[in-house]
C-alpha positions as CSV (number, residue, x, y, z in Angstrom):
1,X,0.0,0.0,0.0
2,X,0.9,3.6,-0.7
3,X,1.9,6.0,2.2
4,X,-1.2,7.3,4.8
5,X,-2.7,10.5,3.3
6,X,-3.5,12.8,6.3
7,X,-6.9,15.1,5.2
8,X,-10.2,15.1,4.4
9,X,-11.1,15.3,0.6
10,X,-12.8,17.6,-0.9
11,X,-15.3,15.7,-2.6
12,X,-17.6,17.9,-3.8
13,X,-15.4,20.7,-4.5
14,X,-17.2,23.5,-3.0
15,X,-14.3,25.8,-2.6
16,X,-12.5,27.9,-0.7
17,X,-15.7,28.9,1.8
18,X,-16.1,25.3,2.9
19,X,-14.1,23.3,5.3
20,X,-14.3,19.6,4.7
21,X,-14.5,17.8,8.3
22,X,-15.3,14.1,7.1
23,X,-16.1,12.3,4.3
24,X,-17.6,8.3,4.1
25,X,-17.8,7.5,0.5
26,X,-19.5,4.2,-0.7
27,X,-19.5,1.9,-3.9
28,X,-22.4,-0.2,-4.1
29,X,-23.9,-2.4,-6.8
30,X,-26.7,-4.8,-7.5
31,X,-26.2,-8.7,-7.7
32,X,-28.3,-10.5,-10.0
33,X,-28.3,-14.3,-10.0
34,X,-29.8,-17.1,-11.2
35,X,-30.0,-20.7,-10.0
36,X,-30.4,-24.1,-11.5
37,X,-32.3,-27.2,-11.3
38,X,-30.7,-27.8,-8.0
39,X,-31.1,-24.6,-6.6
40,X,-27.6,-23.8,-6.4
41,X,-26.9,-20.4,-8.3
42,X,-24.9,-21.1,-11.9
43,X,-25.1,-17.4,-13.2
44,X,-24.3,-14.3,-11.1
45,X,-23.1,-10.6,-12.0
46,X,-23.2,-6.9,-10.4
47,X,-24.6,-4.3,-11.9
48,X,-25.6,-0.5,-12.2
49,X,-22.6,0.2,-9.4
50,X,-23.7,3.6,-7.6
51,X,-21.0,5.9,-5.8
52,X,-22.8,7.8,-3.3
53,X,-22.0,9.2,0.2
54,X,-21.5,12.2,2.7
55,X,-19.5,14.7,3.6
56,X,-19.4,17.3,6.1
57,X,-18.0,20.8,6.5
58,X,-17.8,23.9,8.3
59,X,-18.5,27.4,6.2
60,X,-16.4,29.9,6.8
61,X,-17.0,32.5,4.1
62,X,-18.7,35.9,4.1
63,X,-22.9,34.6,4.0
64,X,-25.1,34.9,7.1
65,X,-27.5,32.4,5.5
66,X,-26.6,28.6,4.8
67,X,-29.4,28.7,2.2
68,X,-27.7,31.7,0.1
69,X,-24.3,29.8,1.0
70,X,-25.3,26.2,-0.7
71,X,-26.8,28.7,-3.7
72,X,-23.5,30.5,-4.2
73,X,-22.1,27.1,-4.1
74,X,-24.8,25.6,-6.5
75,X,-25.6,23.0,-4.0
76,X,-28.9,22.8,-3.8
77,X,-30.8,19.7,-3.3
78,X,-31.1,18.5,-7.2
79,X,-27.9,20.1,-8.4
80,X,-25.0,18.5,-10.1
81,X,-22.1,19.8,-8.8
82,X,-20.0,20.2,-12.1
83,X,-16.5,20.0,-10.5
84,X,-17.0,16.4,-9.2
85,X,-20.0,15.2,-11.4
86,X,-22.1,14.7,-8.1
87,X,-25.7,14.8,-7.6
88,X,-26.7,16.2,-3.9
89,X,-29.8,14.5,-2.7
90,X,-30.1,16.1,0.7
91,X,-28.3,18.3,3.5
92,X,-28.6,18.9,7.4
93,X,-27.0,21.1,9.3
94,X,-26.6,20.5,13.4
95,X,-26.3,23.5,15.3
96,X,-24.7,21.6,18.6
97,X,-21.2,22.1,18.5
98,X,-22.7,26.2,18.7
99,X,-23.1,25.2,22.6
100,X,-19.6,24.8,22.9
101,X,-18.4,28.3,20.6
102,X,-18.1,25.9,17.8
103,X,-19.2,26.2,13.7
104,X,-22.5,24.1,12.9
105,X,-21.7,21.1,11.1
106,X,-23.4,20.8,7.6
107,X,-23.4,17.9,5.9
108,X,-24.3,16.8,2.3
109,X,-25.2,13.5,1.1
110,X,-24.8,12.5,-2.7
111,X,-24.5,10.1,-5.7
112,X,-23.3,9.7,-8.9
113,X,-25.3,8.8,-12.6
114,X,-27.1,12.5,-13.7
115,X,-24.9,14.5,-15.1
116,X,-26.9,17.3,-15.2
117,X,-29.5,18.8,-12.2
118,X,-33.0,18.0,-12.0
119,X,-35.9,18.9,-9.8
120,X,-33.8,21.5,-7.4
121,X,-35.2,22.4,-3.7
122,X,-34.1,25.0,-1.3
123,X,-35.4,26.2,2.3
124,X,-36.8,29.8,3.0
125,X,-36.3,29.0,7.0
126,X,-33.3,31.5,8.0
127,X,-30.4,28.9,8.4
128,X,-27.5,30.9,10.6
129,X,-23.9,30.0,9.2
130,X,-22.3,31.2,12.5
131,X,-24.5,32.0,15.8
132,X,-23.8,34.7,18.3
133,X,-26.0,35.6,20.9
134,X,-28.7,33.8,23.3
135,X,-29.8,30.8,22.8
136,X,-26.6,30.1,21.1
137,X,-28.3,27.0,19.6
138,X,-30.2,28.3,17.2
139,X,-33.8,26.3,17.6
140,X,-34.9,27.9,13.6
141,X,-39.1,27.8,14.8
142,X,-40.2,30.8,16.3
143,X,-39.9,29.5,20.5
144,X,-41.1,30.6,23.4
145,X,-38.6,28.7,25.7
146,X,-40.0,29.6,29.3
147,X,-37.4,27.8,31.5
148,X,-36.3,25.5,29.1
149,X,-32.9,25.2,27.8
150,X,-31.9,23.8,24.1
151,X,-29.5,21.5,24.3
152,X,-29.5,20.3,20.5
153,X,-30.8,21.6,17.0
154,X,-30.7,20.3,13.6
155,X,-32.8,21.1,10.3
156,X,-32.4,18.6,7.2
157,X,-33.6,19.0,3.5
158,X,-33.6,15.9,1.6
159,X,-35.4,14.6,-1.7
160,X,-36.1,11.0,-3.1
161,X,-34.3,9.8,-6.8
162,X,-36.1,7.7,-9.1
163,X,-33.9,6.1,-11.6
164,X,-34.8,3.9,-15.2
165,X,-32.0,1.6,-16.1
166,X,-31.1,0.4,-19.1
167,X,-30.9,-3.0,-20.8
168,X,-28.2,-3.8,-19.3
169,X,-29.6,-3.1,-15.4
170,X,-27.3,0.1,-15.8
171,X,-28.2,3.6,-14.7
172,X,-29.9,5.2,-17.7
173,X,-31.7,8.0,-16.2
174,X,-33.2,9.5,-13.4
175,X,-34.7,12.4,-11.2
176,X,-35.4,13.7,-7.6
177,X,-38.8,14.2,-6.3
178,X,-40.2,14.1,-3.2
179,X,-39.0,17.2,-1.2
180,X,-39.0,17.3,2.3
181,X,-37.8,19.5,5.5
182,X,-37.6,18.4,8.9
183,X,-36.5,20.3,12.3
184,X,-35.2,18.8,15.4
185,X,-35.0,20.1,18.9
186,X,-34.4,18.5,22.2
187,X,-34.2,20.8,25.5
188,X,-34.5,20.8,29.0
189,X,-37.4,21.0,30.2
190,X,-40.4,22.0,27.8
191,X,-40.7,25.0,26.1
192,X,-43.6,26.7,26.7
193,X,-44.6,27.1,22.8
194,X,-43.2,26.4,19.5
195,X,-45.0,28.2,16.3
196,X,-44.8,25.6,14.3
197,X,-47.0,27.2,11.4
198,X,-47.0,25.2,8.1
199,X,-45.0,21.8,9.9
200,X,-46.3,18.7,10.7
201,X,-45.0,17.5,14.5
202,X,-44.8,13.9,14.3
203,X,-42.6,13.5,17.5
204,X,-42.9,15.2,20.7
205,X,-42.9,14.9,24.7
206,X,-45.9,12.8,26.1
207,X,-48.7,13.9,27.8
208,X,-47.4,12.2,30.9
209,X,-43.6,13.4,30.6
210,X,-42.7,15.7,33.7
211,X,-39.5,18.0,34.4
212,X,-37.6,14.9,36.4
213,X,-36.1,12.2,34.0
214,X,-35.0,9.8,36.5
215,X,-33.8,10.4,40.3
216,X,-30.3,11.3,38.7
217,X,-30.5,13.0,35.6
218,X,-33.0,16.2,34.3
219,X,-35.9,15.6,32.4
220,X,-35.5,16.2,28.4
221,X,-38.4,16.5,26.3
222,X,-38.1,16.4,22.1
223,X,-39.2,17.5,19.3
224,X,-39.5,16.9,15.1
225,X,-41.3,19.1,12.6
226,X,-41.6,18.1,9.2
227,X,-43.6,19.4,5.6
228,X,-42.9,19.1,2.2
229,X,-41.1,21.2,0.0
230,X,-42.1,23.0,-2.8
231,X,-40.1,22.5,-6.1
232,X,-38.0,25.3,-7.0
């Protein structure tokens, strides 16, 4: 083997703004086979190999906005990004590391076959790149907190792909669809409201969840907002 390289790549080549912290790629193919009269398999093959993965970074440039950021970038859920032929199906950004002075983590996932975007979907929540202030986790919903305390927060745009193959089981042709945001919160303690206008809440605390989690450890309670997304 060839000497340790010591980095994170660049896999989507975003630039100069963008900080990769980690990247897990993936090959993956289909196996077809076939069996005969004895049921042991005679015939087998892999096809339509996809490449497809994440990767995570920290922005550092001059936007306020992640969603003007990923633009700039041409990013966007449904884009191809040209300089590493890569379509992005989805992104979420976690606003924890904020709690300790940190950058929020954004990562990307993607895949290879289109080469050139389709159905394209962006956010018009107001996605802080870097968060000063109180609550330094950002919780993106409109919150009236009381005496609770956020302790995480992460928002998430992803889309479905829909692929035709060829006659050959390869990748022929495809699209995303399917366009969906989803916010998550957990604090401690429970908020007094969260204007959640638009959102479906299909996770929250129970009606029987109280302030004390256990006889050693404060009560959490959490939440997760969801709705679809609009087509750009």
């Amino acid at each position: 083997m060839g000497a340790p390289v010591f980095g994170v790549l660049d896999v989507l080549a975003l630039g100069a703004d963008w900080e990769p912290q980690g990247n897990s790629p993936t090959s993956a193919g289909t196996r077809a086979t076939a069996g005969g009269d004895d049921g042991d398999i005679v015939a087998e093959t892999v096809h339509n190999t996809i490449e497809s993965g994440t990767v995570s970074y920290i922005y550092i440039g001059t936007e306020t906005d992640f969603a003007t950021a990923i633009a700039a970038a041409s990013a966007d859920v449904g884009d191809v990004v040209d300089t590493a032929s890569l379509l992005i199906t989805g992104w979420s950004i976690d606003y924890s590391p904020c709690a300790a002075g940190k950058r929020p983590v954004i990562t990307f996932t993607y895949r290879d076959g289109p080469t050139e975007a389709s159905a394209t979907y962006i956010t018009t929540e107001t996605c802080p790149t870097y968060v000063t202030g109180t609550p330094i986790v950002p919780p993106i919903l409109t919150v009236t907190a009381g005496d609770a305390e956020i302790q995480t927060s992460s928002i998430a745009l992803a889309a479905q792909f829909g692929e035709d193959l060829d006659k050959d089981g390869e990748y022929l042709a495809g699209a995303t669809y399917g366009g969906e945001l989803t916010i998550s919160h957990q604090w401690v303690g429970t908020p007094s409201s969260i204007t959640s206008t638009g959102y479906q809440q299909t996770s929250g605390p129970g009606t029987n969840t109280g302030e004390e989690a256990s006889g050693t450890a404060y009560g959490t309670s959490s939440y997760t907002f969801v709705k679809a997304v609009t087509r750009s």
